[in-house]
C-alpha positions as CSV (number, residue, x, y, z in Angstrom):
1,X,-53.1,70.0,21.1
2,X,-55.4,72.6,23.3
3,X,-58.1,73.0,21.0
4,X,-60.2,70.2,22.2
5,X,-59.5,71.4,26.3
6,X,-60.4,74.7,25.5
7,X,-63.7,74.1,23.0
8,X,-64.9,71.5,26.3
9,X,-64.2,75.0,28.8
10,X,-66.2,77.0,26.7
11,X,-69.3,74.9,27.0
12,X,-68.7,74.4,31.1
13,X,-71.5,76.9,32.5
14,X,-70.1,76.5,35.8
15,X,-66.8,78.1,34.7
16,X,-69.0,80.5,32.5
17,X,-70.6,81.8,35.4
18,X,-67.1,81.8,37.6
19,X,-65.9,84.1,34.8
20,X,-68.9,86.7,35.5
21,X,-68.3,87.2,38.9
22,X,-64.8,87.2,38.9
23,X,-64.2,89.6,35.9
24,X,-61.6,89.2,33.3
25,X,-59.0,87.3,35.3
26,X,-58.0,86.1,32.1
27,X,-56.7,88.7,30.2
28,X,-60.3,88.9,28.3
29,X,-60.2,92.7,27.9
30,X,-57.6,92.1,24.9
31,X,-60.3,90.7,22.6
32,X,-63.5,91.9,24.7
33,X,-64.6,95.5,24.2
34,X,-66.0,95.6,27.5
35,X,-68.8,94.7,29.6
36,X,-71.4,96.9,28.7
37,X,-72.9,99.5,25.8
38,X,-71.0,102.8,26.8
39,X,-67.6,100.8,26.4
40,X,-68.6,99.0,23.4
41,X,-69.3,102.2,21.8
42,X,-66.1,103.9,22.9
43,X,-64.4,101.3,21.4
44,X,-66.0,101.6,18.0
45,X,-66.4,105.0,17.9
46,X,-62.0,104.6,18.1
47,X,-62.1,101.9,15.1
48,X,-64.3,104.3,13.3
49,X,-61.8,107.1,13.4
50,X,-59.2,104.7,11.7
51,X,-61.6,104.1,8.6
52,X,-62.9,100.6,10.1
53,X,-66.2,99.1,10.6
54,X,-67.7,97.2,12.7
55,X,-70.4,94.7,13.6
56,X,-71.3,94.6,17.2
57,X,-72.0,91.0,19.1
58,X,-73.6,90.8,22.6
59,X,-72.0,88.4,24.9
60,X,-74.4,85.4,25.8
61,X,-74.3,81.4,26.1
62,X,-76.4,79.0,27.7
63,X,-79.5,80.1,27.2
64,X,-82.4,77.8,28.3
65,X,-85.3,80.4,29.5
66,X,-87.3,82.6,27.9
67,X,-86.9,85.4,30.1
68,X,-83.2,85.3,29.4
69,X,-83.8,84.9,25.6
70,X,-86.3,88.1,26.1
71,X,-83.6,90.2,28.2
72,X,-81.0,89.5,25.1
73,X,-83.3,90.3,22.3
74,X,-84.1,94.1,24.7
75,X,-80.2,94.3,24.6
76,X,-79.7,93.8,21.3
77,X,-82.1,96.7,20.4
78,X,-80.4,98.5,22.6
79,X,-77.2,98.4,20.7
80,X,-79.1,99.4,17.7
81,X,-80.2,102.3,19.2
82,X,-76.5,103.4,20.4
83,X,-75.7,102.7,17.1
84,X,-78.4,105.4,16.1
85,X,-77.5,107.9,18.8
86,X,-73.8,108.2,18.2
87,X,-73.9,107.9,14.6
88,X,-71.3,105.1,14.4
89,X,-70.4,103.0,11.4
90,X,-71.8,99.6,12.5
91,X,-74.2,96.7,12.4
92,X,-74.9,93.7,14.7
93,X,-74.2,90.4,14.6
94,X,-77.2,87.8,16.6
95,X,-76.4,84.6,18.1
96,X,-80.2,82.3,17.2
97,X,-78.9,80.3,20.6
98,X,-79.0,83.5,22.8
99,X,-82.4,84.6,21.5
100,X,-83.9,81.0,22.2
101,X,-83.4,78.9,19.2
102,X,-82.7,75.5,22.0
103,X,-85.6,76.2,23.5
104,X,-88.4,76.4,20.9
105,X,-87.7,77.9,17.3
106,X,-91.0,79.6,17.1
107,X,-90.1,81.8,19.7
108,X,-86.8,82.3,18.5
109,X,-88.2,83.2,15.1
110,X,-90.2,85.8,16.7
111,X,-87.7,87.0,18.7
112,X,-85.0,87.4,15.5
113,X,-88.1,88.9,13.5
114,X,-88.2,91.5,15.7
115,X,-84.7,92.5,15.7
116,X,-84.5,92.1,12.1
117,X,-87.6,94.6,11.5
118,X,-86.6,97.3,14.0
119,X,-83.5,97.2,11.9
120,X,-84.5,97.3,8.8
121,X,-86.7,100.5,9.3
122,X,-83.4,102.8,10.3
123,X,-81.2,101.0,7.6
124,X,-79.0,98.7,9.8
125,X,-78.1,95.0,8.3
126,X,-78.1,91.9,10.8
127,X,-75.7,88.9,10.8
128,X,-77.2,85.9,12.5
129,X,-73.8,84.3,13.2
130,X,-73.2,80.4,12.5
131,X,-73.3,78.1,15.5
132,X,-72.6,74.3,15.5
133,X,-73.5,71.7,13.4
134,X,-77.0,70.9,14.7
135,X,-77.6,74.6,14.6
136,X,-76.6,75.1,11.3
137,X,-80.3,73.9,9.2
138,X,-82.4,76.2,12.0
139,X,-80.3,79.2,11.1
140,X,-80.2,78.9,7.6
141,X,-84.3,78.4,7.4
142,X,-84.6,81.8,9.7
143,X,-82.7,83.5,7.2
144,X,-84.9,81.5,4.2
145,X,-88.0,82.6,6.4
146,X,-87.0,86.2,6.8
147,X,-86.1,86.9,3.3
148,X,-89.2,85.6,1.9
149,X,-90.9,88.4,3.8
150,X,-89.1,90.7,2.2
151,X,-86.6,91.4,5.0
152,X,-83.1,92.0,3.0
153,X,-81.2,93.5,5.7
154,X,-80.3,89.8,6.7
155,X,-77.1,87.4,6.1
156,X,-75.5,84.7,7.9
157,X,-72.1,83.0,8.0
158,X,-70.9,79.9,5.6
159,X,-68.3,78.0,7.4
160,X,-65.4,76.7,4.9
161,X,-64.8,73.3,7.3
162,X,-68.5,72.0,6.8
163,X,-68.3,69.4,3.9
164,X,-71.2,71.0,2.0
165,X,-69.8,74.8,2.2
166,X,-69.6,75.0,-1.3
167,X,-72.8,74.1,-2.0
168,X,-74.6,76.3,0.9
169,X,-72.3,79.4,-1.2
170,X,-74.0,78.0,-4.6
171,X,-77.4,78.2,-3.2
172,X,-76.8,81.9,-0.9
173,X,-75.6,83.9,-3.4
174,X,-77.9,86.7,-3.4
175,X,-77.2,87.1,0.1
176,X,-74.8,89.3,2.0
177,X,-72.5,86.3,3.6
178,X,-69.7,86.4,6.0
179,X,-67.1,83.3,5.2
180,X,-65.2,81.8,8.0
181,X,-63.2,78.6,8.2
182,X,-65.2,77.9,11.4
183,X,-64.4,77.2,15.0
184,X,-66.4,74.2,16.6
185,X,-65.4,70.9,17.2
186,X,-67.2,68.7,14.2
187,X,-67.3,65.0,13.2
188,X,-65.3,64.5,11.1
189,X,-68.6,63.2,9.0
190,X,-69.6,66.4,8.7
191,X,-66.6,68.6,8.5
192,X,-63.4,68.6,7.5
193,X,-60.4,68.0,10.1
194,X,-57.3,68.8,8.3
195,X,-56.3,72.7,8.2
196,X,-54.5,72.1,4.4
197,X,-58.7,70.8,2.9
198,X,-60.4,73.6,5.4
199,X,-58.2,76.3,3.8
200,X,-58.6,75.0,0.4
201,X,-62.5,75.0,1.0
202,X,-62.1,78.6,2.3
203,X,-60.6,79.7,-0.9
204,X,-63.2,78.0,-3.0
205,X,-66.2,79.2,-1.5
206,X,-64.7,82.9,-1.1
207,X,-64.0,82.5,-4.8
208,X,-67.6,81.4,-5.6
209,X,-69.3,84.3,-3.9
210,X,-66.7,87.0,-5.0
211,X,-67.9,85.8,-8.9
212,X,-71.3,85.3,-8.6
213,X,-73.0,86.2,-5.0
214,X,-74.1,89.2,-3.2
215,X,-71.4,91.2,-0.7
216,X,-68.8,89.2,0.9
217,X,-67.5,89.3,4.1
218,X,-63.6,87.6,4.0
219,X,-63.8,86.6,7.7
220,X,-60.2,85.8,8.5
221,X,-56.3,86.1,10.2
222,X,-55.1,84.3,7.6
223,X,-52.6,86.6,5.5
224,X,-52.1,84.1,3.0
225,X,-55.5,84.2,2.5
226,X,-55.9,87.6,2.7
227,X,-53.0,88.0,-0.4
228,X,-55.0,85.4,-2.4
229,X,-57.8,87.3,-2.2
230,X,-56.1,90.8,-2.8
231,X,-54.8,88.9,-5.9
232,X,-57.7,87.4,-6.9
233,X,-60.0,90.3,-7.1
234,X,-57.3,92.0,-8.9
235,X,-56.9,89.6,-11.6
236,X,-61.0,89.2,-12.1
237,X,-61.9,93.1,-11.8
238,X,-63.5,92.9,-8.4
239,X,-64.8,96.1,-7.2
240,X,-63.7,96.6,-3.4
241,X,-67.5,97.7,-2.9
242,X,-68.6,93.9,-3.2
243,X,-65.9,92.8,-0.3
244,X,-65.0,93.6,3.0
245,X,-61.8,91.5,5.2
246,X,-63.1,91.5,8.5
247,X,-61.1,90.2,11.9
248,X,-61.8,89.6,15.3
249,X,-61.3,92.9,18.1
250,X,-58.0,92.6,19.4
251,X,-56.6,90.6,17.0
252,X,-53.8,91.7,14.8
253,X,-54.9,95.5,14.8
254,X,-51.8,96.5,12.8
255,X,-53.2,94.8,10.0
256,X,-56.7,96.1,10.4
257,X,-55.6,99.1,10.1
258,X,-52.9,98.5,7.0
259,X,-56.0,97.0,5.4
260,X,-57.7,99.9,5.8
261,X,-55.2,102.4,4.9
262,X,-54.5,100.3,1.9
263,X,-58.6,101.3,0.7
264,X,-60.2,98.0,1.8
265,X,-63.3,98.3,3.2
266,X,-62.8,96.9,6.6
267,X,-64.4,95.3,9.2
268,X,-64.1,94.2,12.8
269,X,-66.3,92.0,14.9
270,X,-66.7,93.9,18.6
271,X,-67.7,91.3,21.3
272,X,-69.0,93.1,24.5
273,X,-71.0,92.3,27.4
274,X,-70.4,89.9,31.1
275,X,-71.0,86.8,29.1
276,X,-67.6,87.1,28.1
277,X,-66.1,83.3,29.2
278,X,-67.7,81.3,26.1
279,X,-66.3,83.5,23.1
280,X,-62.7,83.9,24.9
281,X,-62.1,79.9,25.7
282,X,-63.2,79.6,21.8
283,X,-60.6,82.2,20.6
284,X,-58.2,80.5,22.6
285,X,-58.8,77.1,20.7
286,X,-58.3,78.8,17.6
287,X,-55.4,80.2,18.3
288,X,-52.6,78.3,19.9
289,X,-50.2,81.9,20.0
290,X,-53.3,82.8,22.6
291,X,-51.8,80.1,25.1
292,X,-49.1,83.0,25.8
293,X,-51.6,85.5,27.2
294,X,-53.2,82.6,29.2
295,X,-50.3,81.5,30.3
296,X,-49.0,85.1,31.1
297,X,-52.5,86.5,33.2
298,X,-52.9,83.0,35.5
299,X,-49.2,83.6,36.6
300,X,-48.6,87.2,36.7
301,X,-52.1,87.3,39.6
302,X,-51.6,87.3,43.2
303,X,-54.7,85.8,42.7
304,X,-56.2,83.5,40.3
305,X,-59.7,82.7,40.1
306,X,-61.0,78.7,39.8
307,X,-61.0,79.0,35.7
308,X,-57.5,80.3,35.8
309,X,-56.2,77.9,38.4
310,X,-58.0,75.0,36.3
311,X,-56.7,76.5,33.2
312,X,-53.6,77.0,33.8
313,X,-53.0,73.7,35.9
314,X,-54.1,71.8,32.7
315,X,-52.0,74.1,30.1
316,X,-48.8,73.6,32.5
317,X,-49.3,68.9,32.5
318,X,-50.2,69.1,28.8
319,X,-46.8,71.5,27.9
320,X,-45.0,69.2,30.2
321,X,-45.8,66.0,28.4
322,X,-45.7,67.0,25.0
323,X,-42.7,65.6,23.9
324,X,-44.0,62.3,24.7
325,X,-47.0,63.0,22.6
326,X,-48.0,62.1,19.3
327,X,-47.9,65.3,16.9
328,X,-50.9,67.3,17.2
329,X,-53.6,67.4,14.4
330,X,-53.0,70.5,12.1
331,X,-56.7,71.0,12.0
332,X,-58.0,74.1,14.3
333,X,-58.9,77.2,12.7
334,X,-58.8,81.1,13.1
335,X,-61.8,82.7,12.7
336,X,-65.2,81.4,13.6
């Protein structure tokens, strides 16, 4: 019933940049390794010690300069050289929109080239994570345009709700791909709606690239899906060196680590950085369990900032008039 509320807060830049001077009035820190590098890398250095991977995202929306694009990219490689320094087990994950794909995709190429060949020279791989629909054709041709010059330390994401998924697994499999059941608000032209087809979808196309693509990245919360696939690689001889689960930071860490324990190579996606507001509001719509924590911060404050009064205010009419409401549509998703 949320999804939709909270999908609309995570694209407000005026809340966005509320949240950044306010600090995580929300109760971000649960699923937020911080605000900058030396947290970040505490954080994993702690996941590490339980067996667990990670790949590393710096924070950033709303992106329509240069010298903001420019500032990311100089983070970024920043990471990648903490990564270096303290020896950790993990690799980065790029957002094309923060390094200036809705500006001009020239620069943003140039931008993700660079990242992508520092990288490659000390050995660590690069996600470019799956935006929207309308981002979806620019991403996959950086990927096309960076493999053909020979850069294979490179993959990006394949989002089960997108009606061609299947066939985008079909035509990726020689790359490293992370699978998702994605976490934007589509048309339904382009995407499926219903959670029972998106989860079905997710199964096929995790299928198809355990069979016959490159390493696979099981993006999910799911543990029925998780069992399926723990199942599934069982029954077809699947070495656990062409998979990895992965899961969000701060999400269901008992079951990281029982993955892990269990000899799973494991993975967990480490958001850091000020830009914080975006990612939360979106984990929120994916998870209507979240609303608890929201719920729980706004009123537990002396005092709330404007996106918790907002927030709140909207979570406490909608709760108060669902009975008189139609049911809400099954469709949202865990994991983007």
């Amino acid at each position: 019933m949320l999804r939709n509320f909270f999908i609309g807060l995570s694209e407000n830049q005026l809340l966005n940049q509320a949240a950044q001077k306010y600090g995580f009035q929300l109760g971000a820190q649960q699923v937020v390794a911080g605000t900058n590098i030396e947290e970040m890398i505490d954080s994993v250095k702690e996941l590490n010690q339980a067996g667990i991977s990670c790949t590393i995202d710096n924070l950033g929306e709303f992106v329509y300069e240069k010298s903001e694009a420019v500032e990311a990219k100089e983070q970024i490689l920043s990471v990648v050289d903490a990564i270096q320094e303290h020896r950790v087990d993990a690799h980065i994950s790029i957002k094309p929109s923060q390094l200036g794909l809705d500006i001009d995709y020239a620069f943003c190429k140039e931008q993700v080239e660079e990242i992508v060949k520092y990288t490659n020279q000390v050995g660590i791989f690069v996600n470019l994570d799956m935006e929207n629909h309308s981002r979806l054709e620019p991403t996959f041709r950086l990927v096309d345009e960076l493999k053909a010059k020979g850069f294979e330390n490179v993959g990006t994401v394949i989002q089960a709700y997108f009606h061609r998924a299947l066939n985008d697994t079909k035509k990726y499999n020689d790359t490293r791909m992370r699978l998702v059941k994605g976490a934007y608000k589509e048309s339904p032209d382009v995407a499926f709606i219903n959670k029972q087809e998106i989860d079905e979808n997710y199964i096929k196309i995790i299928e198809e690239h355990l069979l016959h693509g490159n390493f696979t990245s099981i993006a999910t919360h799911d543990h029925t899906i998780i069992h399926h696939v723990k199942q599934f690689v069982k029954e077809h001889d699947i070495s656990y060196d062409q998979f990895e689960f992965q899961m969000l930071y701060g999400f269901r860490h008992d079951l990281q680590l029982q993955l892990a324990k269990e000899g799973y190579n494991f993975c967990t996606y480490v958001p850091f950085g000020e830009d914080w507001y975006g990612y939360f509001m979106r984990r929120l719509a994916e998870r209507p369990q979240n609303m608890n924590l929201m719920v729980k911060q706004v009123f537990n404050k002396k005092t709330n900032t404007m996106i918790g009064l907002v927030a709140g205010a909207f979570v406490l009419g909608r709760l108060s008039k669902r009975k008189s409401e139609e049911k809400p549509d099954d469709g949202w998703v865990k994991y983007r």
